[in-house]
N, C-alpha and C positions, 0 to 999 in steps of 0.2 A: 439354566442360568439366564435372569433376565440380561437385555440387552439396552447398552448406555446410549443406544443410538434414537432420538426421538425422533418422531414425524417430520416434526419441524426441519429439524436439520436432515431429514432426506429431502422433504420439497426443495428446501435450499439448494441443494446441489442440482437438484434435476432442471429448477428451474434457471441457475445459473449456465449449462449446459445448451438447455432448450435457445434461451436467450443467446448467448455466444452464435447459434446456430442459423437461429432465426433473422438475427441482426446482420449475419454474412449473405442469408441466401436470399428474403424477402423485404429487407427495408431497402427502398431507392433512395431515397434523399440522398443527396452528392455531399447535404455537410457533413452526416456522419461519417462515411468514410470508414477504412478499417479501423476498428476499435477491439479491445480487450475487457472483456467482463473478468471482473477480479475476486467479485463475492458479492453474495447477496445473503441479506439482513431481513428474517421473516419475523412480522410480530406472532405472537402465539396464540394468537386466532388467526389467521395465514391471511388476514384481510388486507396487510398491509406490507409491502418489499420496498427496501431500499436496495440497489443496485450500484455497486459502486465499479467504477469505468475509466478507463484511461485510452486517450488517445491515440492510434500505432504511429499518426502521424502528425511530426514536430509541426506543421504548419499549421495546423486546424488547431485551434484554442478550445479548450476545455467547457467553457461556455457555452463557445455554435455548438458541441457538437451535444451538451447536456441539454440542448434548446430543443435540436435535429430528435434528439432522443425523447424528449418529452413530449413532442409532438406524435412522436409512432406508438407511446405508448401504448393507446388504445387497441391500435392495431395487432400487437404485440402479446396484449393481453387476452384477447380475443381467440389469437392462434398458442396462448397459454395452457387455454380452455381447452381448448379441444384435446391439446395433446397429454393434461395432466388428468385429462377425465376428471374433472374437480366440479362440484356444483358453483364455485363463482373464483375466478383467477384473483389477485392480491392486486392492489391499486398499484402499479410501479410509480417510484420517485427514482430518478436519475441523479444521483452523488458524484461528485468527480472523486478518482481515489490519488490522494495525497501521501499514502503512506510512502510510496518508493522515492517521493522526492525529500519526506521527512527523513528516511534511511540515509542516503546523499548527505544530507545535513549532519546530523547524527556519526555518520562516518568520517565524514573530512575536519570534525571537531575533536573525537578521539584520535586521528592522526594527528593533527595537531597538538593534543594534550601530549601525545608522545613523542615525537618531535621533540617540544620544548622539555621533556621529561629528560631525554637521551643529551642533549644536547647540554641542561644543568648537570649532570652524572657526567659528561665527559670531562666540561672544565673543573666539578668541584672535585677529582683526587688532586689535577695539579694546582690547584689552590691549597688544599690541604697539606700537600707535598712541601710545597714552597712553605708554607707557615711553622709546618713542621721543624726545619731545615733552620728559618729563623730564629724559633725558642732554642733548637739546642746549643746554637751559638751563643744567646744571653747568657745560658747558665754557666755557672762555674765549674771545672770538674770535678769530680768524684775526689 
């Protein structure tokens, strides 16, 4: 049975791993700081990685530390090399990853839809109730 799993998406991970590992043990720069590799993006000739990265800490901006990061790339990719056994490691681009704050987003507006959902649903049966109550007084009896 062939397998669904491509090259690609094995470097992916290895180099996302490698990177997380690399960035804890060997990069000094003081603006990166602890950071989280989130996933990485290989084109399919492995020449090229976007690295998408979040912050661990709230004070350092997304920017110093995508700056701090594009600066070590070299460095980074150098000790890429050696450890992926690869004849030439992928150019890293540093992404900041948005996804977790667009989730945030995304979540506190379907609350919200629900919320106002629950909230129409509670007053409209006593609305209905009450309307109810008033037709059958208009009409005459039976």
């Amino acid at each position: 049975m062939p397998r669904d799993f491509h090259r690609s998406q094995r470097v992916e991970e290895q180099i996302l791993r490698l990177l997380a590992e690399l960035i804890r043990r060997e990069v000094k720069d003081p603006r990166v700081g602890p950071v989280t590799i989130t996933a990485v993006e290989l084109s399919r000739d492995l020449s090229h990685a976007k690295v998408y990265f979040l912050p661990f800490d709230a004070k350092r901006s997304s920017a110093e530390v995508g700056a701090a990061l594009g600066s070590a790339a070299g460095f980074l990719r150098i000790h890429l090399k050696k450890h992926l056994k690869m004849r030439s490691a992928p150019e890293l681009q540093f992404v900041p990853d948005e996804s977790i704050d667009r989730a945030a987003r995304l979540s506190a507006l379907i609350n919200a839809a629900v919320r106002s959902d629950a909230a129409r649903a509670g007053s409209a049966p006593g609305e209905a109730g009450h309307a109810a109550e008033d037709d059958a007084g208009d009409e005459p009896p039976p």
